[in-house]
N, C-alpha and C positions, 0 to 999 in steps of 0.2 A: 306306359312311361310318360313322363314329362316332354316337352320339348326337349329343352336343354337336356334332358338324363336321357333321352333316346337319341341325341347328337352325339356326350359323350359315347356312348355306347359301341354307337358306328365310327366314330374315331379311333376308340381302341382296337376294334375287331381291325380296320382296314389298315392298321398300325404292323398288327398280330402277323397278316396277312403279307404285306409289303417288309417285313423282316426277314419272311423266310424267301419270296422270292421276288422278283423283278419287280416295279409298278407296270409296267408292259404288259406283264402276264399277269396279272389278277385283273380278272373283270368285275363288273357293278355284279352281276350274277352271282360271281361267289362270296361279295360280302354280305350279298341281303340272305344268302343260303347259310354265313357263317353267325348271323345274327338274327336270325329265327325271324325273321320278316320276307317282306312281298318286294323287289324289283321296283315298281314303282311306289314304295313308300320310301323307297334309297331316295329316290326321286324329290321323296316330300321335303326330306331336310337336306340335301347337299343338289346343286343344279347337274354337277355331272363328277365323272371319276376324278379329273384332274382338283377340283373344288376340293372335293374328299380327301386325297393326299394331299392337297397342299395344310388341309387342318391336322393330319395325322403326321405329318412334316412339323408341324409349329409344334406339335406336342414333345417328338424325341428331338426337336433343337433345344426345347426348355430344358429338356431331360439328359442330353448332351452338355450342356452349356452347365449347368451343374455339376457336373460330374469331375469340374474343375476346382469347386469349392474345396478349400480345406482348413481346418485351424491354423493360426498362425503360430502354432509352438512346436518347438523341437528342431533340428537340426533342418535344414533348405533340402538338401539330398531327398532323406527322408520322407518328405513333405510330397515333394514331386513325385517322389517311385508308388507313392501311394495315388496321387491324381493319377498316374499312366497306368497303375493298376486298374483304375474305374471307368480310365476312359477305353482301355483294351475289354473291359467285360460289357459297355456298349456295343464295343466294334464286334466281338461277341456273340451277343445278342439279336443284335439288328444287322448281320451281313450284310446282305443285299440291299436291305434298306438302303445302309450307310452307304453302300457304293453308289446308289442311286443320288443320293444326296450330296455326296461330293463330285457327282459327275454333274450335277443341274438337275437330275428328276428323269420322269418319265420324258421319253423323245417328242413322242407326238399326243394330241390328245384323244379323244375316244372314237372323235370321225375322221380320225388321220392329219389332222392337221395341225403346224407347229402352232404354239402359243409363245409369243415374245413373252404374253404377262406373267403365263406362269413361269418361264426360266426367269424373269425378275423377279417375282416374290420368293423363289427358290433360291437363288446368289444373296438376296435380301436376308434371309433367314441362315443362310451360309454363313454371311458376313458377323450377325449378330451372334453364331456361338466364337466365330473368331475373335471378335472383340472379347466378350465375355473373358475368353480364357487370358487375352492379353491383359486385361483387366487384373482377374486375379494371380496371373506372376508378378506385374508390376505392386500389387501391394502383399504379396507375398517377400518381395524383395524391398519393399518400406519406401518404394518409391511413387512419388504423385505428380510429378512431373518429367517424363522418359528424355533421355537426350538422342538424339540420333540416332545414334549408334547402340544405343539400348533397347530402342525401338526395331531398329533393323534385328538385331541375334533374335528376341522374341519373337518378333513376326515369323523371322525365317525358323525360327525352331518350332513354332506351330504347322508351320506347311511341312514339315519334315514329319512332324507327327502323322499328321494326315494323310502322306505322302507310303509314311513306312504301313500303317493300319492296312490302306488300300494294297500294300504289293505281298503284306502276309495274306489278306482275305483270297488269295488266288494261288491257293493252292497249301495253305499253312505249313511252308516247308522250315522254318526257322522258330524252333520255341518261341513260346511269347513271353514268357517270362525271361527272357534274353533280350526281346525287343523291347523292354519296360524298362532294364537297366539301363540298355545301350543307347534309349531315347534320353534317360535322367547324364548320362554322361555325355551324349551330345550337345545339352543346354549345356554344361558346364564347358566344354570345347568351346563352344562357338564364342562362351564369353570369354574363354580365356584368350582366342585368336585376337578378339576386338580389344582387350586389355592391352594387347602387345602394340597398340597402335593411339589408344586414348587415354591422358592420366584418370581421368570421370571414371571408366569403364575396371580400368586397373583396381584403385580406388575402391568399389563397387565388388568387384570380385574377392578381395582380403578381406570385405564383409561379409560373402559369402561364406566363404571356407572359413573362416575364425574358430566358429565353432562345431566344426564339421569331427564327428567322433573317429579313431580311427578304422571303426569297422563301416564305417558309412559309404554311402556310393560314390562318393567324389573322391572319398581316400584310396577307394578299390581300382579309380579310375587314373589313379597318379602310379600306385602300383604297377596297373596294368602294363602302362609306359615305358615308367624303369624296367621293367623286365625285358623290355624290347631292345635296350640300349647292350652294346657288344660289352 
């Protein structure tokens, strides 16, 4: 192989690898054993293991941060139950991974010692699928310059994301397909809180729902409510 196509190579395997279990617990050994190579040719193209995930890290934040994209047509609800479809079949996917990655990564590095740099290229790459998805709700919702408090519900409805992913990967006790609705009618809560407080936000939300169908998730979500009321 190539350079470069025997780099990709061992990013994917170390990817493959750190999905199913800890970065802690994969060693350099069993990626050179999972890619049909020698130990020290792991050596030739990555300096040590933390190097290696942090490349196998840039690849599923790419890969993550995508998973946010969607066309802009059709109902908002919609739109979103389908992003948290994609981003639940990462979390999925890459368990362990993910949980490494929302946690900072591996603790230590291969001879035991902490690295400030990689928990910052790690937060770094954190950050940037954060942004990304903040990215695409704000022009999912047609907006290019966030107000405060528009910025706050999204923010906070990303960590909530991220927040719910991590507490179903321990132990998958709650459908996911429960936690996909119930993430798509938390965005819609938290805006509807901030509306009760900002005309901008209020404003913003009857653009939302406008054309929200009535089998759609925002309407399942207003349902849900009335039915709660004595």
């Amino acid at each position: 192989m190539g350079v470069e196509e025997r780099r990709q190579q061992l990013i994917g395997v170390a990817l493959d690898l750190f999905s199913r279990r800890s970065p802690d617990e994969v060693s350099i050994d069993e990626i050179a054993t999972a890619a049909g190579i020698s130990r020290p040719l792991v050596y030739h193209y990555f300096p040590g293991k933390l190097s290696l995930y942090e490349a196998a890290l840039k690849r599923a934040a790419e890969d993550l941060a995508g998973r946010f994209a969607e066309p802009h047509e059709g109902p908002l609800g919609a739109r979103l139950l389908r992003v948290m479809g994609r981003f639940f079949d990462f979390v999925d996917e890459h368990g362990p991974g993910f949980s490494a990655l929302m946690r900072g990564g591996p603790a230590v590095s291969a001879d035991g010692v902490s690295s400030k740099d990689h928990v910052s290229a790690t937060n770094a790459l954190i950050d940037s699928v954060r942004q990304a998805a903040y990215e695409q709700i704000l022009a999912h919702l047609g907006v290019t310059d966030a107000s405060p408090r528009l910025e706050l519900v999204i923010r906070s409805w990303i960590s909530l994301a991220e927040s719910t992913a991590l507490l179903w990967l321990d132990g998958r006790r709650i459908p996911r397909a429960e936690l996909e609705i119930q993430l798509v009618h938390d965005f819609a809560a938290l805006a509807a809180v901030s509306a009760a407080y900002d005309e901008g936000m209020a404003t913003l939300l009857k653009e939302m729902v406008k054309d929200e169908p009535a089998d759609g998730p925002f309407a399942e979500l207003v349902g849900r409510l009335l039915s709660l009321a004595p």
